[in-house]
C-alpha positions as CSV (number, residue, x, y, z in Angstrom):
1,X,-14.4,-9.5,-0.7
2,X,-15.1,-7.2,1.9
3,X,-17.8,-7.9,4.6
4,X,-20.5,-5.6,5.4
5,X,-18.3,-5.2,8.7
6,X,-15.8,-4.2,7.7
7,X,-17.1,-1.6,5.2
8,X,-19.1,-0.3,7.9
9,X,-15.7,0.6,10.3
10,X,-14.5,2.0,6.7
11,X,-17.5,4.2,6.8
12,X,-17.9,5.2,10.4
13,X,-14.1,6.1,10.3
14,X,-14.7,8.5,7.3
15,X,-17.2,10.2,9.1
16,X,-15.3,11.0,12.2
17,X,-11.9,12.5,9.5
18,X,-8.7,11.5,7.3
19,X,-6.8,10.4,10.6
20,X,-9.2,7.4,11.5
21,X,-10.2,7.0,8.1
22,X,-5.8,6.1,7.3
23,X,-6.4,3.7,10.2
24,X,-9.2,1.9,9.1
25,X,-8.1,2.0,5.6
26,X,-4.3,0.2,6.7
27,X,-6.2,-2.4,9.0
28,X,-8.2,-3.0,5.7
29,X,-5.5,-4.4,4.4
30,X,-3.4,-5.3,7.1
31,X,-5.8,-7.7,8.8
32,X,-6.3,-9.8,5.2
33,X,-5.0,-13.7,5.2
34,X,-1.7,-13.9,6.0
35,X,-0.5,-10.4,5.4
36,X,1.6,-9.1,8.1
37,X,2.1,-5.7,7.1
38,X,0.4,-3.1,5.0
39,X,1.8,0.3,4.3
40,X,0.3,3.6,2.5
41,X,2.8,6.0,0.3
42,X,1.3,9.1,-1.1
43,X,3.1,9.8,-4.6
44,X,4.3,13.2,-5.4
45,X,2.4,15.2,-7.9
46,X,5.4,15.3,-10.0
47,X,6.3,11.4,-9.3
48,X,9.5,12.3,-8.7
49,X,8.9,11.1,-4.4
50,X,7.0,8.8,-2.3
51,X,6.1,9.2,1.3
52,X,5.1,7.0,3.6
53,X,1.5,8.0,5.3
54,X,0.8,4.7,7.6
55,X,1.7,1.6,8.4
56,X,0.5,-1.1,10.4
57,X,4.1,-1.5,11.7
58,X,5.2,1.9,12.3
59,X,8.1,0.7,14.1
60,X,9.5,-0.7,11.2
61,X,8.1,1.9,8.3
62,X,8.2,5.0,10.1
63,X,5.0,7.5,8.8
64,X,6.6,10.3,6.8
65,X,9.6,8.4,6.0
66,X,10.1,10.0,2.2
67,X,12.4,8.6,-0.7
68,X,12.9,9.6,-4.2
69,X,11.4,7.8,-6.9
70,X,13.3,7.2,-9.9
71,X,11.8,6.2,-13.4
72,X,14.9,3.9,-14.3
73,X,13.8,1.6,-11.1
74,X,11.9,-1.6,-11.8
75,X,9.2,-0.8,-8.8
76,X,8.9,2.6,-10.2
77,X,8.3,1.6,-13.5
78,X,5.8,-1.2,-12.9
79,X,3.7,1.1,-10.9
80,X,4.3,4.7,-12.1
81,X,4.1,3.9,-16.3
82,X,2.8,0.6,-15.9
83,X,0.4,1.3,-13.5
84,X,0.5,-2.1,-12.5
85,X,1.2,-4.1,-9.4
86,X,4.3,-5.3,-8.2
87,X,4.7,-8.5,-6.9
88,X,7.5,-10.3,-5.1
89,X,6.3,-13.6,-4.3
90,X,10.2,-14.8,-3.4
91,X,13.7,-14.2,-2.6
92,X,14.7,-13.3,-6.4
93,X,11.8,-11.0,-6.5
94,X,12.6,-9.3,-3.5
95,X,15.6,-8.4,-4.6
96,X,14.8,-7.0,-7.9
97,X,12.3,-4.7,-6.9
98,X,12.7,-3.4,-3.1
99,X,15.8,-1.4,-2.2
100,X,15.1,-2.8,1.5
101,X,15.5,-6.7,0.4
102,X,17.4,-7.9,2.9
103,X,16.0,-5.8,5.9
104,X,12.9,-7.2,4.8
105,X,14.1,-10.9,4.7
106,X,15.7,-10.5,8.0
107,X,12.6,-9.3,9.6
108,X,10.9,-12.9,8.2
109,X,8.9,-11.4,5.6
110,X,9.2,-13.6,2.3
111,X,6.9,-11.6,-0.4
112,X,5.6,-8.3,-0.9
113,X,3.0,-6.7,-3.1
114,X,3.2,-3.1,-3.8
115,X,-0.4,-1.7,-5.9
116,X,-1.0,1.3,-7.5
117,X,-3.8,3.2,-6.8
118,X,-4.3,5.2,-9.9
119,X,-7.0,8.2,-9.5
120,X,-7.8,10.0,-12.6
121,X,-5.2,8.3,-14.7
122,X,-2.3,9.1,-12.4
123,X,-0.8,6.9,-9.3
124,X,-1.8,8.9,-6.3
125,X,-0.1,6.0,-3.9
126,X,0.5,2.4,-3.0
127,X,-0.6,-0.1,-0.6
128,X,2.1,-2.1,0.1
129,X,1.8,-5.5,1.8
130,X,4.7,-8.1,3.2
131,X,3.7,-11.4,4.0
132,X,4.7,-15.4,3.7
133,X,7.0,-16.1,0.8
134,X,4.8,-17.0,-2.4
135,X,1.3,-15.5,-0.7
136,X,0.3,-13.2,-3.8
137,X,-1.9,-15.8,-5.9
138,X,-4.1,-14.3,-8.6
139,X,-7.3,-14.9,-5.9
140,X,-5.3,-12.9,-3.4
141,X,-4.6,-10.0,-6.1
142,X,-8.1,-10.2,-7.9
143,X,-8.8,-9.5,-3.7
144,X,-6.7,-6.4,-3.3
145,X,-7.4,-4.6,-6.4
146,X,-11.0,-4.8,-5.6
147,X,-10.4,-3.3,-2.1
148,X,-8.0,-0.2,-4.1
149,X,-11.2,2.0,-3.8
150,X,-11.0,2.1,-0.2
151,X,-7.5,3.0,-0.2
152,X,-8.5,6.1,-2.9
153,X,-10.7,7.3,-0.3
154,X,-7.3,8.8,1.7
155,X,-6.3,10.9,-1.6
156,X,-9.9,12.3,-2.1
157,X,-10.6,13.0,1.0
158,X,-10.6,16.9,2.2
159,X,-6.9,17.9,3.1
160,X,-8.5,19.1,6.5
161,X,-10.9,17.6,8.6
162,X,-13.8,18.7,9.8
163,X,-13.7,20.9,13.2
């Protein structure tokens, strides 16, 4: 679960505003057990795009990189109607639901895990991790989706920070 210090950085970067709040929220997840990457998308009101908001590897997933989302899409459907999590433990997987597959096997990343996080009934994002090939057990998920309320904290949180 997550330790009293890290909740504490969680909550000290929420007091200071959204910008270190993204940060602490991506090294959340980024710094868990094996993950090598984690990566916030904010979902369009209309589900109809995703953008990306932060990424522990910037160099690779660009912040405000947008694409469109389209329902027909495995991914799109797991997480948008589903509301579920998608997870590609292997090479198979991979290429069934991420359009950057083979970008992402080239880079040495084996598995991802893409989770919703529903606010309200609707998917206001995901947090998307890469990491060793077969890596998303059922401890590792029952993990994640208990650390989704610190992710929500980025879509509550006023659109402008304090002065």
């Amino acid at each position: 679960m997550i330790s009293q210090e890290n909740a504490a950085k969680v909550s000290l970067a929420m007091a200071r505003g959204k910008a270190d709040l993204l940060d602490a929220v991506i090294h959340l997840f980024a710094n868990l057990p094996e993950v090598l990457d984690a990566t916030l998308l904010a979902v369009s009101a209309d589900q109809t795009a995703a953008r990306r908001i932060g990424s522990s590897n910037e160099k690779m997933f660009p912040r405000d990189a947008g694409e469109p989302l389209d329902p027909a899409d495995p991914w799109c459907h797991k997480i948008l109607v589903e509301k579920q999590p998608v997870l590609a433990n292997d090479k198979a997987a991979l290429a069934l639901y991420i359009t950057e597959a083979s970008a992402i096997e080239a880079a040495g990343f084996g598995a991802s895990g893409s989770f919703p996080i529903v606010i309200g009934g609707r998917v206001a994002g995901t947090i998307n991790m890469l990491a060793p090939e077969g890596h998303f057990t059922a401890a590792r998920v029952a993990t994640i989706e208990a650390l989704l309320p610190f992710a929500a904290l980025i879509f509550l949180f006023p659109q402008t920070d304090p002065a």
